[in-house]
C-alpha positions in Angstrom: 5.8 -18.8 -6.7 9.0 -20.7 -7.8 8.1 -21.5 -11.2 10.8 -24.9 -10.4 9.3 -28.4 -10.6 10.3 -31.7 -9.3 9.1 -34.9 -10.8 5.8 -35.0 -9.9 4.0 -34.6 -14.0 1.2 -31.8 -15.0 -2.2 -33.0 -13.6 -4.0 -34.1 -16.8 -8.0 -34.4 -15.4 -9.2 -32.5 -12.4 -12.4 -34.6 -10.7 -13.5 -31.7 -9.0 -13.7 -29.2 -11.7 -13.4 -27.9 -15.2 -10.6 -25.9 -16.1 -10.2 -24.5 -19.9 -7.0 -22.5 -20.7 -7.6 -20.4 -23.8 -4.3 -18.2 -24.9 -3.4 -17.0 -21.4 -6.8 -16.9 -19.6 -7.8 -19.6 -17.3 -11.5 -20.6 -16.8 -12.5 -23.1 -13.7 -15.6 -23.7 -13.5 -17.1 -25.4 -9.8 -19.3 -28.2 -11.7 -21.9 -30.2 -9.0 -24.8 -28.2 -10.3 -27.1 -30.6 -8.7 -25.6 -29.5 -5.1 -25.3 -26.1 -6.1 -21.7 -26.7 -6.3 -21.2 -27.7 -2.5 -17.5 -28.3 -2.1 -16.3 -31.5 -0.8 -13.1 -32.3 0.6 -11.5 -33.3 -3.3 -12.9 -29.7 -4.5 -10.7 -27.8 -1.8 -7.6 -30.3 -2.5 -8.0 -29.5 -6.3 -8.5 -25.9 -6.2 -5.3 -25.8 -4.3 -3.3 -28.0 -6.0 -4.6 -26.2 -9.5 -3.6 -23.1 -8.3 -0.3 -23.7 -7.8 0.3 -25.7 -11.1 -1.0 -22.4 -12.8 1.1 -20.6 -11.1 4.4 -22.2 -11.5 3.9 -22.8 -15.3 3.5 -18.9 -15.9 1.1 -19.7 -18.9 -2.0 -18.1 -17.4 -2.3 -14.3 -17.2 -6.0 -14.1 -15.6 -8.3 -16.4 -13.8 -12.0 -17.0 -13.9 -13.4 -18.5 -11.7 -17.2 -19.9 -11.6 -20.3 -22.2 -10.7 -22.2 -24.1 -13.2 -26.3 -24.2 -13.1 -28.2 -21.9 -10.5 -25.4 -20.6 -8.0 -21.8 -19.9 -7.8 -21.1 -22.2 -4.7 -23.6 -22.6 -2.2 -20.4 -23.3 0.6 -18.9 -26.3 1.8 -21.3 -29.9 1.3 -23.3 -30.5 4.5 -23.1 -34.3 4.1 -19.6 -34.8 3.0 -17.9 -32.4 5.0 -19.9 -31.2 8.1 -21.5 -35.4 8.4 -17.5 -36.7 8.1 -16.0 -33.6 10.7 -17.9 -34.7 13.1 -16.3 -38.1 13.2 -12.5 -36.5 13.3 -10.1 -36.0 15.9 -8.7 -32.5 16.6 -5.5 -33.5 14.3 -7.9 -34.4 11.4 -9.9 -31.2 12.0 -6.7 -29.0 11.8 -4.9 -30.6 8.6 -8.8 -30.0 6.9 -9.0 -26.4 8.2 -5.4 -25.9 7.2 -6.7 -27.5 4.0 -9.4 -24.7 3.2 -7.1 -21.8 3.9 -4.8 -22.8 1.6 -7.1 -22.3 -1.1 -7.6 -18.9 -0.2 -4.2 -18.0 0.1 -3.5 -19.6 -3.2 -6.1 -17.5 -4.8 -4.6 -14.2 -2.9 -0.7 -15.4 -3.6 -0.7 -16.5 -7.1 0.8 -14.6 -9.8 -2.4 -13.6 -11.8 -6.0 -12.0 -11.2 -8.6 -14.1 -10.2 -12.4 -12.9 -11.4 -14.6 -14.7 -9.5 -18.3 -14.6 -11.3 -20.9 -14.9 -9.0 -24.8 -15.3 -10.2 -27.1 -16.8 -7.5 -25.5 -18.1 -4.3 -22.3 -18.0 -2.9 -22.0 -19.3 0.6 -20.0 -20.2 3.4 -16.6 -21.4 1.6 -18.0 -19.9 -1.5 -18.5 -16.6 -0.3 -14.9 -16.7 1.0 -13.7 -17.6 -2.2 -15.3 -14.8 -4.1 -14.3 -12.4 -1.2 -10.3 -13.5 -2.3 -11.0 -13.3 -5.7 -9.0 -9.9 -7.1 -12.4 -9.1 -8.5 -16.2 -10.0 -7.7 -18.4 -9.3 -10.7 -21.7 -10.4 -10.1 -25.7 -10.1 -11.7 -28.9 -9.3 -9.8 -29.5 -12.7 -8.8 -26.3 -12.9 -6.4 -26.5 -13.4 -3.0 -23.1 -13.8 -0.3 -23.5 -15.2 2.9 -20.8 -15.8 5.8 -22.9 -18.6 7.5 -20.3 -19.9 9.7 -22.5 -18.6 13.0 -25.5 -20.4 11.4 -23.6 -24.0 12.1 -22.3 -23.3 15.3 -18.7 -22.2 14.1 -16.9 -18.8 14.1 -17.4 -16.5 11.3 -13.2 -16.1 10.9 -13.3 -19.3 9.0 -10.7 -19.4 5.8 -9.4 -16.0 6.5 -12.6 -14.3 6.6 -12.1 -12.2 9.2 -8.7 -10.9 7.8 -10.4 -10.3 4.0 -13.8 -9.1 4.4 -13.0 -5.8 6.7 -10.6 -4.8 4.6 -13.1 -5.3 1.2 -16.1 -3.5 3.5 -15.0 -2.0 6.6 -14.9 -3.2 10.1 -18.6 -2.6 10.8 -20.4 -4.1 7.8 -17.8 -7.2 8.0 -18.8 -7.7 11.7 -22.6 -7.5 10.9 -21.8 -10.0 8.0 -19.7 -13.0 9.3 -21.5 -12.5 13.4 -25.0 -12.5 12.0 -24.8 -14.8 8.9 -27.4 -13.2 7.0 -28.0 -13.0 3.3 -26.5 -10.1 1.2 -27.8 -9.5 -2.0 -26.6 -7.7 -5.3 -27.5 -4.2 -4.5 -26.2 -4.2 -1.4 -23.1 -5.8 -2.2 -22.5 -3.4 -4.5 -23.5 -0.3 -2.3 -21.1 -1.7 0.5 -17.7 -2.5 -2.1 -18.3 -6.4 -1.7 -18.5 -6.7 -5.4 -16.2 -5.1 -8.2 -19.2 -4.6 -10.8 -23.2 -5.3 -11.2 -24.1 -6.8 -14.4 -27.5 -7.8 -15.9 -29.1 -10.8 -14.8 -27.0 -13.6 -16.6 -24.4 -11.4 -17.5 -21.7 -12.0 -15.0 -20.2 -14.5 -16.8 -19.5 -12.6 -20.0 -18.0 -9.6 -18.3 -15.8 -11.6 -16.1 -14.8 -13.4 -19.2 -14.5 -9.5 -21.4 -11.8 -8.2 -18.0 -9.8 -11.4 -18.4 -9.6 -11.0 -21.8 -8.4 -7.4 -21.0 -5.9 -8.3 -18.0 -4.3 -11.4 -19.7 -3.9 -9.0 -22.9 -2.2 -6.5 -20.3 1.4 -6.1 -18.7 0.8 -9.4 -17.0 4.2 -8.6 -14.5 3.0 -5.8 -13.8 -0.6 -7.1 -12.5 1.5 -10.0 -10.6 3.4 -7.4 -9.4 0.5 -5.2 -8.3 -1.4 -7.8 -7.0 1.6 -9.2 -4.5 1.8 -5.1 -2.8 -1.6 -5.1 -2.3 -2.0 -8.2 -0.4 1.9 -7.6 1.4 1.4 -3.7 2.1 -2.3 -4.6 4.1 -0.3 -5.0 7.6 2.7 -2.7 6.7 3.2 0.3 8.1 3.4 3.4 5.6 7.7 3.8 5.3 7.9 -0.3 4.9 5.2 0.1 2.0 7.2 2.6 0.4 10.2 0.7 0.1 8.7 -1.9 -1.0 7.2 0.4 -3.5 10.4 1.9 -4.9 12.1 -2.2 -4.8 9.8 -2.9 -6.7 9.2 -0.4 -9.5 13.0 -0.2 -9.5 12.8 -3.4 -10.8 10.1 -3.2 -13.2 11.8 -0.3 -14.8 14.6 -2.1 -15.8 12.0 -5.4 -17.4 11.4 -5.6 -20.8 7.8 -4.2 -20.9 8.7 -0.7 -19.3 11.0 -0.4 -22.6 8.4 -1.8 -24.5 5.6 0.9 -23.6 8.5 3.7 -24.6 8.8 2.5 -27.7 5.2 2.2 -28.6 4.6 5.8 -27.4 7.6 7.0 -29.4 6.4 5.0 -32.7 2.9 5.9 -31.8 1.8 2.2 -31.9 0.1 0.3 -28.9 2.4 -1.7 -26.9 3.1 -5.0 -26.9 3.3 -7.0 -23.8 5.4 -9.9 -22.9 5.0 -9.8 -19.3 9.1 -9.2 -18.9 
């Protein structure tokens, strides 16, 4: 992302959520405990619109992201959202639904891994966010669920169906978002939906301890590995390759591939400046 502003100024208070940036690592924090931290249509507009303000001012090197109290995000809020859709014309409905996969293409496109920490519930729109997260760690107490089919709506909502059989496989995805039912820890984790189990409560810390690592990283390098990951997942195999050799090609002549010569020569660990 174009790291070029115009005049609109740095958001100073986000409604919707808590962000804390802490020498390169970002933490947001989904904070409506009370409603399991439902999203409403100001908590899809923010996470967007943070997203991209991270990622133009090239400050933050990692992202965590997670939910205060008893879940991670138990989906999009039944009153505020579902209640007000039902009262929109097909234009409405398609600028909100635009709206929601821009989030998820922020969190995919931006120049940084995103950690998504998940303890007890993530649903609907917060499964999908955690399933475009770079990294899902998680505790016992997690649970994902594609509910889509549950309300009556397809279970390709927010790029879903383009993530999830790429994370799991085609079969597992299509048991998952057509059936809506409830996957928890140990079969996330048998089936690749999550990165790492943790102990109960502990999800938190380690997604904190592998920001700490990334942002401490070669941070173009991540960006850089992060952007073929999600560009190679519809290329075929001599396109990839190219992009491949562009792209080290110009990593080789940044400042860190000189950087980790020196250190191996002087014996010394390296230190990155993300150049």
């Amino acid at each position: 992302m174009s790291p070029f502003t115009g005049s609109a100024p740095r958001t100073q208070e986000w409604r919707h959520l808590r962000l804390a940036v802490d020498d390169g690592v970002a933490t947001v924090t989904l904070a409506r405990p009370a409603k399991l931290n439902a999203l409403t249509f100001g908590a899809y507009a923010d996470l967007r619109d943070l997203l991209a303000e991270l990622a133009r001012e090239r400050a933050v090197r990692a992202l965590v992201l997670g939910g205060e109290g008893r879940g991670f995000c138990s989906g999009g809020d039944v009153d505020e959202i579902i209640g007000a859709t039902l009262s929109m014309d097909t234009a409405q409905l398609l600028d909100f639904n635009r709206m929601t996969g821009q989030v998820v293409r922020a969190v995919r496109e931006c120049p940084f891994p995103v950690i998504a920490a998940v303890h007890g519930v993530a649903a609907g729109a917060g499964a999908v966010l955690a399933l475009a997260a770079d990294f899902r760690i998680a505790d016992p107490t997690a649970r994902f669920a594609f509910l889509f089919t549950r309300v009556g709506l397809s279970g390709g909502d927010m790029g879903a169906a383009y993530l999830l059989p790429r994370v799991v496989g085609l079969g597992h995805a299509t048991r998952l978002l057509m059936l809506g039912e409830p996957v928890r820890a140990p079969e996330a984790e048998r089936i690749g939906l999550i990165s790492e189990l943790t102990e109960e409560g502990g999800a938190g810390a380690r997604a904190a301890e592998l920001a700490r690592r990334l942002a401490d990283g070669p941070a173009l390098a991540h960006a850089q590995t992060k952007a073929l990951l999600t560009a190679e997942l519809d290329m075929p195999l001599a396109a990839s390759v190219e992009l491949d050799a562009a792209t080290q090609a110009l990593l080789m002549n940044g400042e860190d591939y000189a950087e980790f010569h020196a250190a191996f020569t002087e014996k010394r660990p390296p230190k990155w400046r993300g150049r």
